[in-house]
Backbone bond lengths (Angstrom), bond angles and torsions (degrees), N, CA, C in turn:
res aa  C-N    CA-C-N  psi(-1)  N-CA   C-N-CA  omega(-1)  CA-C   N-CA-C  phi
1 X - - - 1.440 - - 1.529 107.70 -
2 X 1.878 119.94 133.93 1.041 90.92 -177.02 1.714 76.56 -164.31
3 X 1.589 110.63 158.65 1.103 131.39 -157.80 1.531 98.17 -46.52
4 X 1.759 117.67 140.64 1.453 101.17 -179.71 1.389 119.32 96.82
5 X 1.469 126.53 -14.84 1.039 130.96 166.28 1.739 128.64 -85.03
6 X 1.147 109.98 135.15 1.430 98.55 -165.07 2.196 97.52 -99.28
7 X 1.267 99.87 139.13 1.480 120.36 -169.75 1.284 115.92 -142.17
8 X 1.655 124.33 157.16 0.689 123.05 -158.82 1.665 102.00 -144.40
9 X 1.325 125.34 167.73 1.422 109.02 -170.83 1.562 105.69 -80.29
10 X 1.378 119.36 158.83 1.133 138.26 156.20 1.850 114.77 -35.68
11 X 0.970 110.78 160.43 1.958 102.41 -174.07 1.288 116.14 -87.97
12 X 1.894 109.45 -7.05 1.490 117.30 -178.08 1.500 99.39 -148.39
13 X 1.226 120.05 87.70 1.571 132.70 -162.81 1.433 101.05 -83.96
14 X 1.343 123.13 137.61 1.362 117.54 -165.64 1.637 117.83 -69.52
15 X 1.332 105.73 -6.15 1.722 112.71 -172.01 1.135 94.76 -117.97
16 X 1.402 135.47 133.93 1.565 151.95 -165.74 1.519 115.05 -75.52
17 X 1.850 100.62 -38.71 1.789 96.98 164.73 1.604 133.09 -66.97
18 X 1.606 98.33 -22.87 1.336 98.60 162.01 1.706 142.39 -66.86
19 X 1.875 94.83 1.31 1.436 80.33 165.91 1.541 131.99 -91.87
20 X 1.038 83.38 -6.72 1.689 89.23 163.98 1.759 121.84 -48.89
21 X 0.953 105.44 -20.50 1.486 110.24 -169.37 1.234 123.03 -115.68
22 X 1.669 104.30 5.74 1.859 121.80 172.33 1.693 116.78 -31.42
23 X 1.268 108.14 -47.39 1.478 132.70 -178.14 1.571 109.15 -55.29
24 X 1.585 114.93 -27.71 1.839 111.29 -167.00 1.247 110.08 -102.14
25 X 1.207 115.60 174.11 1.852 131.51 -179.82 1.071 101.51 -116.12
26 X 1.365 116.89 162.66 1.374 116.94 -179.50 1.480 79.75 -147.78
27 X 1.965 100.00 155.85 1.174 120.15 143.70 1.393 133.70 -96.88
28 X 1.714 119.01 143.64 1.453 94.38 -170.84 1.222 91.34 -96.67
29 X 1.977 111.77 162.44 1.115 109.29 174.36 1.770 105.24 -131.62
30 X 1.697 106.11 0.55 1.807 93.23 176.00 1.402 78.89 -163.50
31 X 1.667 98.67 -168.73 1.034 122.40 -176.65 1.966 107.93 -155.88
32 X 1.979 94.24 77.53 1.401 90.61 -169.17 1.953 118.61 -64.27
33 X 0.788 102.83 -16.12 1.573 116.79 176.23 1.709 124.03 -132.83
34 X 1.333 103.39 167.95 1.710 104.09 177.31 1.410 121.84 -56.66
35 X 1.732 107.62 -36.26 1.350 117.43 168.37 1.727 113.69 -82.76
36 X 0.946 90.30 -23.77 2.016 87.10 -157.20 1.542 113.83 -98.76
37 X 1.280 87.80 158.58 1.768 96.65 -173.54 1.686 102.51 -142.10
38 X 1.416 104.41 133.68 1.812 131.73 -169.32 1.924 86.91 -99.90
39 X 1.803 93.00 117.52 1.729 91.90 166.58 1.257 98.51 -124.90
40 X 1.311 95.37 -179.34 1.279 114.41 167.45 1.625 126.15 -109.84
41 X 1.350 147.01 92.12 1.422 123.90 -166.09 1.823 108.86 -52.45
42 X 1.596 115.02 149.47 0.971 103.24 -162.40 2.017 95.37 -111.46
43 X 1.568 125.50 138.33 0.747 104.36 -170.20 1.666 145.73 86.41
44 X 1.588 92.19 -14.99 1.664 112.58 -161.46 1.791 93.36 -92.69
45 X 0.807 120.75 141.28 1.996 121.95 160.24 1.566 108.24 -115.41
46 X 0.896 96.74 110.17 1.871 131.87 -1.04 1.609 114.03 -104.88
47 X 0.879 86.93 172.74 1.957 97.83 -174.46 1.398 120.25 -57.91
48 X 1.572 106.73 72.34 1.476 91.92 -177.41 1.695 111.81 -61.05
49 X 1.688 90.43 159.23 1.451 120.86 164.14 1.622 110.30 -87.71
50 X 1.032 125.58 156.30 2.039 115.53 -177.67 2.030 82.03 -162.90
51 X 1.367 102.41 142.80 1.117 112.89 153.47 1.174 128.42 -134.34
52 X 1.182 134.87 91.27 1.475 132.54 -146.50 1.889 102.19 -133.02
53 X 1.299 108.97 -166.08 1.421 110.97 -168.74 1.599 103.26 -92.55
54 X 1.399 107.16 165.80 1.724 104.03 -156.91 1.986 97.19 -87.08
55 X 1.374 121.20 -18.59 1.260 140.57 -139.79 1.750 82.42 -100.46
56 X 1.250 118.59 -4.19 1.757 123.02 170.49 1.958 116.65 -108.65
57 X 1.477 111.14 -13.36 1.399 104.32 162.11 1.552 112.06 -114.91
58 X 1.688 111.77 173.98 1.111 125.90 177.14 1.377 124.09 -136.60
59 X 1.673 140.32 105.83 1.161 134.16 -174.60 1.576 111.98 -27.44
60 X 1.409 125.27 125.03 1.102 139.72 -176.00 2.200 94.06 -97.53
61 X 1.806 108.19 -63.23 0.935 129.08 172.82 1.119 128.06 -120.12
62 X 1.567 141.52 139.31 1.326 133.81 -170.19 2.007 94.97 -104.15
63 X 1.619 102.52 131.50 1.293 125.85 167.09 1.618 112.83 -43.13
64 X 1.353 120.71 128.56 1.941 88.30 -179.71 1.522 84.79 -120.18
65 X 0.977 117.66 2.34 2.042 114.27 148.90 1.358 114.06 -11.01
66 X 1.127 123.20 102.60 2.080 100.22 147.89 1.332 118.82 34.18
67 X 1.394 140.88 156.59 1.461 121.90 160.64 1.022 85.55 127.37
């Protein structure tokens, strides 16, 4: 996983409000901690920001950016 990659949540996300959002992609855009990952919703209005644990998304697409 690496900045730039587009992901999507896991099929059983450890926090219950997140299933609402099974359906979206996200872009990642950091990695503020060892566990955690800064996205972007992709498409959403507005664009949420989410920073949650990495062990709740799944590479949808790999970034071929730099890196």
């Amino acid at each position: 996983m690496k900045i730039g990659d587009i992901v999507k949540l896991v099929p059983e996300p450890r926090l219950d409000w997140m299933e609402e959002y099974l359906d979206k992609k996200f872009r990642i855009l950091n990695f503020p901690s060892e566990n955690g990952v800064e996205l972007k919703m992709i498409g959403g209005v507005p664009e949420w920001i989410w920073i949650i644990g990495k062990d709740n998304v799944q590479i949808v697409a790999q970034s071929h950016e730099g890196g």
